[in-house]
C-alpha positions in Angstrom: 1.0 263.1 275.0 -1.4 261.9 277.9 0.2 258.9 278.0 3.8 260.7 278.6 1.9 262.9 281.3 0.5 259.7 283.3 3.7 258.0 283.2 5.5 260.8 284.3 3.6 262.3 287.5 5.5 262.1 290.4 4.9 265.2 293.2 1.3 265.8 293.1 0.7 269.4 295.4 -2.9 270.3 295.7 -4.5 273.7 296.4 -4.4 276.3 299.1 -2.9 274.3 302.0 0.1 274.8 303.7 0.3 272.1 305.8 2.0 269.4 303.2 1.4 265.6 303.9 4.4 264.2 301.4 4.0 260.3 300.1 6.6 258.8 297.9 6.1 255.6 296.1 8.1 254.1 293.4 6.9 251.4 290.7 7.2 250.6 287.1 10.5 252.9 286.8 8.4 255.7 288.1 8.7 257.8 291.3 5.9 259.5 293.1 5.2 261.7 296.0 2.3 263.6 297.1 2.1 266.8 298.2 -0.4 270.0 298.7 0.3 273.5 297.9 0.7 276.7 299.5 -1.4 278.9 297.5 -3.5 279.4 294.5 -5.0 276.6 292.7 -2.9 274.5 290.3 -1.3 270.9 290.6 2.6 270.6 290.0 4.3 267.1 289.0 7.6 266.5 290.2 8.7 263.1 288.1 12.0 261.0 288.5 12.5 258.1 285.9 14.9 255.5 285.8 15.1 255.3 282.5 17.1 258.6 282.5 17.7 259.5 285.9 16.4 262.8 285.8 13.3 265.0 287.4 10.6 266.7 285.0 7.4 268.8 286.2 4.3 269.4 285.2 1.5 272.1 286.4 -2.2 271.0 286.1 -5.6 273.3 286.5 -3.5 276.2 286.6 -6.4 278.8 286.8 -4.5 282.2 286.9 -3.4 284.5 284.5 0.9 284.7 284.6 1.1 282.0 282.6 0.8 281.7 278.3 -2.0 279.4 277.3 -1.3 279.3 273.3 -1.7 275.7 272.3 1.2 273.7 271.4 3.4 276.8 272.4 6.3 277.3 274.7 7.2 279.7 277.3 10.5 280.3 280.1 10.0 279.9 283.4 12.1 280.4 286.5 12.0 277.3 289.1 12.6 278.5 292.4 13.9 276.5 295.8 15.6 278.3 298.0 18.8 280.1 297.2 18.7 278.0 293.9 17.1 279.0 290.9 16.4 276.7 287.9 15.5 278.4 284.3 13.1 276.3 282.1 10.8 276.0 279.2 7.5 274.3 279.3 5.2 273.5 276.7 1.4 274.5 277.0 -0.9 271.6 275.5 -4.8 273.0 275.5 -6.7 269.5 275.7 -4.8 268.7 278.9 -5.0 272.2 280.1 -1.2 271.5 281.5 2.0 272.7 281.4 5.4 270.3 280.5 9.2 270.8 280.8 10.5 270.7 277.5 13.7 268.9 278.7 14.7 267.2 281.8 16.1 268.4 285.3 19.2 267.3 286.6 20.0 265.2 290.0 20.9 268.9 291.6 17.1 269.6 291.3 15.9 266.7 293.9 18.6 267.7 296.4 17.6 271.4 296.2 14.0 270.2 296.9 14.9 268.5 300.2 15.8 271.7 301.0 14.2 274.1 300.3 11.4 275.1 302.0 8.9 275.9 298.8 9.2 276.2 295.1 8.3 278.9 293.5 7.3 279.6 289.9 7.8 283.2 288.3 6.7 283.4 284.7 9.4 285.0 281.6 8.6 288.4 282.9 9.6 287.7 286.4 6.1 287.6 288.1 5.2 285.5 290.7 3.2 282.4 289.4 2.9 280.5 292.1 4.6 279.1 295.4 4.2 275.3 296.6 5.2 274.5 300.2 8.1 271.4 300.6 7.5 270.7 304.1 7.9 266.9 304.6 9.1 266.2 301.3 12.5 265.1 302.3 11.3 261.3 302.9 9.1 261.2 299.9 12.2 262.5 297.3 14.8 260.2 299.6 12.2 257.3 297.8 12.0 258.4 294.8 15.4 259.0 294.4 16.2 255.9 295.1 13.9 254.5 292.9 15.4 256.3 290.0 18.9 256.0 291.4 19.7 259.5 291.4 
């Protein structure tokens, strides 16, 4: 499962920033764009592949406590960016300490990310998880996108 989490990072956001730097990069059929975040501590991955044209996420070092950390378990979770909301299910895996879409996201969720201004995570009871600033993303996705051809 590492392997599938290394080939798919894409938007790394770091840690209790707000002022986002975005980089995208795009090699080996995967896209990539860094990021920082606007609160709390936690890394998301934002991935595009070409191989099926679609966006995935992952959230990393997660250290509070609205999200389910049962081992090889999965949970809903509510995607938020802007006036568009996306409902998920990602699946927990203890050695990694990380968080996976079970699934794929379609094209609609990289144009909602160029603009919206953050995206917000609320856990199956509706809590706020966590909120990661977009600012400057828009060239970043542009080149991933294109990478991936979405």
């Amino acid at each position: 499962m590492r392997k599938i989490l290394l080939l798919t990072l894409v938007a790394i956001l770091f840690p209790l920033s707000s002022n986002a730097a975005w980089r995208g990069t795009f090699s080996n059929g995967v896209g990539n764009a860094h990021g920082r975040a606007l609160s709390s501590y936690g890394t998301m991955f934002v991935t595009c592949s070409l191989s099926n044209r679609s966006y995935s996420i992952t959230i990393d070092g997660y250290k509070g406590k609205l999200l389910d950390r049962v081992d090889d378990a999965d949970q809903s979770i509510a995607l938020e960016l802007g006036s568009k909301v996306f409902q998920v299910r990602i699946h927990y895996f203890e050695p990694d300490k990380s968080w996976v879409l079970t699934g794929q996201l379609s094209p609609v969720f990289g144009e909602a990310l160029q603009d919206a201004p953050s995206i917000t995570i609320y856990n199956k009871n509706h809590m706020k998880v966590q909120a990661f600033e977009t600012a400057g993303i828009e060239q970043a996705i542009q080149s991933i996108r294109g990478g991936c051809r979405i």
